[in-house]
C-alpha positions in Angstrom: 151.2 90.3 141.3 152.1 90.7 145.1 153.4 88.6 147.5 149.6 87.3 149.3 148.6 86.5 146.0 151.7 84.6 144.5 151.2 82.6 148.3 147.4 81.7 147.5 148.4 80.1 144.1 152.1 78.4 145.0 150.5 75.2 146.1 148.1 75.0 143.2 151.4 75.4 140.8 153.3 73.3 142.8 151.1 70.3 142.5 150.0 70.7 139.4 146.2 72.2 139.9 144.7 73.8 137.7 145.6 77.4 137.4 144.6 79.8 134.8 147.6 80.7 132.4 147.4 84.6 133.2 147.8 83.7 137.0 150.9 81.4 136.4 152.7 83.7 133.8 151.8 86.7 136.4 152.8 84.0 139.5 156.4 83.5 137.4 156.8 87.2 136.9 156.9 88.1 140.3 159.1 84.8 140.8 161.9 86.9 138.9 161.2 90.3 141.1 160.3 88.9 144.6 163.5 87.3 146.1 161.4 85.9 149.5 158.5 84.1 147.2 161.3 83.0 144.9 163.0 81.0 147.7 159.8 79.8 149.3 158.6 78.4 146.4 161.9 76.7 145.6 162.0 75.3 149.1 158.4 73.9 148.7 159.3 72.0 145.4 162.7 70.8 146.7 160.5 69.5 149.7 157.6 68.2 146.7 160.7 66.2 144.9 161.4 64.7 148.0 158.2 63.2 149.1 157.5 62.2 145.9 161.6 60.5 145.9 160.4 58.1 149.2 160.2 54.3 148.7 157.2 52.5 150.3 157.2 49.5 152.3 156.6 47.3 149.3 159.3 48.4 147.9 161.7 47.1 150.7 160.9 43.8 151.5 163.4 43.4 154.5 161.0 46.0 156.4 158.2 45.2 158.5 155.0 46.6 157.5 154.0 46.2 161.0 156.6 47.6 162.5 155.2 51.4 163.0 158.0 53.0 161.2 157.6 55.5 158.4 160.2 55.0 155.9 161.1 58.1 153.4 159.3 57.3 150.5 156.1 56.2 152.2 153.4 57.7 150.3 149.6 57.8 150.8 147.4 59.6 148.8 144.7 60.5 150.9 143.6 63.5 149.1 142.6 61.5 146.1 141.5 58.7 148.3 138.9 61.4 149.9 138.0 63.0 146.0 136.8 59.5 144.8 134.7 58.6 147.9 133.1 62.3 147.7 132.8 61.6 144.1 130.7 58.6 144.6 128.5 59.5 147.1 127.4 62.4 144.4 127.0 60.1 141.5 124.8 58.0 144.1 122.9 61.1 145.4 122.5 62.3 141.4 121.3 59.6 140.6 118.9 58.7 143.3 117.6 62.3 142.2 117.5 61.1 138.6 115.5 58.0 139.5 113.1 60.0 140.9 112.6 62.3 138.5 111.8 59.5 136.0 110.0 57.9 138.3 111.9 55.1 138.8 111.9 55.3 142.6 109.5 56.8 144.5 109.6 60.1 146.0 109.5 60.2 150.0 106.8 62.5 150.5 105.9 64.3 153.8 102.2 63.6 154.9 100.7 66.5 157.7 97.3 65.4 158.8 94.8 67.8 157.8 94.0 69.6 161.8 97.7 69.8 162.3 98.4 71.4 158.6 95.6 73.5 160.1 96.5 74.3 163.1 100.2 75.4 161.3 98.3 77.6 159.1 96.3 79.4 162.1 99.5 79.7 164.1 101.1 81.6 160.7 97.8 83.7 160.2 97.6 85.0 163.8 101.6 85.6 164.3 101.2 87.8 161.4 98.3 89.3 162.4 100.0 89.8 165.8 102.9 91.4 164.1 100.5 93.7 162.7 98.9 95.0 165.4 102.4 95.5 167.2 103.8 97.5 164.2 100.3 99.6 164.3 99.9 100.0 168.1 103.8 101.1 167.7 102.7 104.1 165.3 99.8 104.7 167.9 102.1 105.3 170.4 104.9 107.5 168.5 101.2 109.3 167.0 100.3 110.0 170.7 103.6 111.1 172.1 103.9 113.4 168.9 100.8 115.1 169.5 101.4 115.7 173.3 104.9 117.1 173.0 103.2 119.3 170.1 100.3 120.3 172.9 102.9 120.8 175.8 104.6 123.5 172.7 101.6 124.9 172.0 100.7 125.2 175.9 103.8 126.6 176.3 103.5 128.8 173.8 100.1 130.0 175.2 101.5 130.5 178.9 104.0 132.4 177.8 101.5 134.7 175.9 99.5 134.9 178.5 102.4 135.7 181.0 103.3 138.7 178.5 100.3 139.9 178.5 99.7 140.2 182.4 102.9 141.9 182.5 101.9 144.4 180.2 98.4 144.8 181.8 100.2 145.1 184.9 102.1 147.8 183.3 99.3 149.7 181.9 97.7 150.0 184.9 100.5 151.0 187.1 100.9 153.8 184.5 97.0 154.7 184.8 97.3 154.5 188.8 100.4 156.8 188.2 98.6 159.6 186.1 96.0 159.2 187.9 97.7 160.3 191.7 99.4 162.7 189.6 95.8 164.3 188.0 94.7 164.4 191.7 97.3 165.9 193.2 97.5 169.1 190.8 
């Protein structure tokens, strides 16, 4: 176990959550190897012991219990406090839910008049649609700009044919006009 893992689970073990055996046995291991997490989690139970040592205000009667001060020993449990309220509200919510799966208490049901519903259903039908006809005017376009750049190639291709093959006409008939001064003059 290393050191980021022994820190998520030294709370849990600490205050006694539930941890799964392989995880504290591997938790204790590294206890015995890892000096730093050894005294951290021997400063956090010393520091446990001692909130859990604290008297309350009941507990000294001499003290004001309006007074404002905390004394050592004053201890709240407000995580448990905020457990059994979340608790109840989901036994209330389960079974609200269970009531009205039995029937026992009506369902709220949502009620869209009939146009509106309607009107919903256009809106859905045409967005789609819409959506369509961007996606196929979008191919239309990449279609069209691949068949001009494959007409400015084959243009290209063509011109520079044709270029080629005024050169060489050029050629050939410089050569003729040549032989030809040369015929005449012998």
């Amino acid at each position: 176990m290393k050191c980021n893992e022994s820190i998520d689970i030294m709370l849990n073990v600490i205050y006694g959550e539930e941890v799964e055996p392989e995880k504290v046995c591997g938790f204790f291991n590294h206890l015995k190897e890892c000096a730093g997490c050894d005294q951290e989690f021997n400063e956090m139970a010393e520091t446990r012991t001692m909130l859990g040592s604290w008297i309350t205000e009941d507990e000294v009667p001499e003290m004001k219990k309006d007074s404002g001060i905390r004394l050592p020993g004053r201890r709240m449990n407000w995580w448990g406090t905020v457990q059994k309220i979340a608790a109840t509200l989901l036994i209330a919510a389960g079974a609200v839910a269970a009531g009205q799966a039995v029937g026992l208490l009506p369902q709220k049901q949502v009620q869209i008049p009939e146009a509106q519903l309607t009107r919903m259903i256009n809106d859905i039908v045409v967005e789609r649609q819409s959506e369509g006809w961007m996606v196929i005017g979008k191919a239309l376009i990449s279609l069209k700009e691949d068949v001009d750049s494959r007409n400015r190639q084959q243009a290209e291709v063509f011109y520079e044919d044709l270029t080629q093959m005024e050169e060489r006409f050029l050629r050939v008939m410089e050569e003729n006009q040549a032989k030809s001064r040369e015929m005449t003059s012998q």
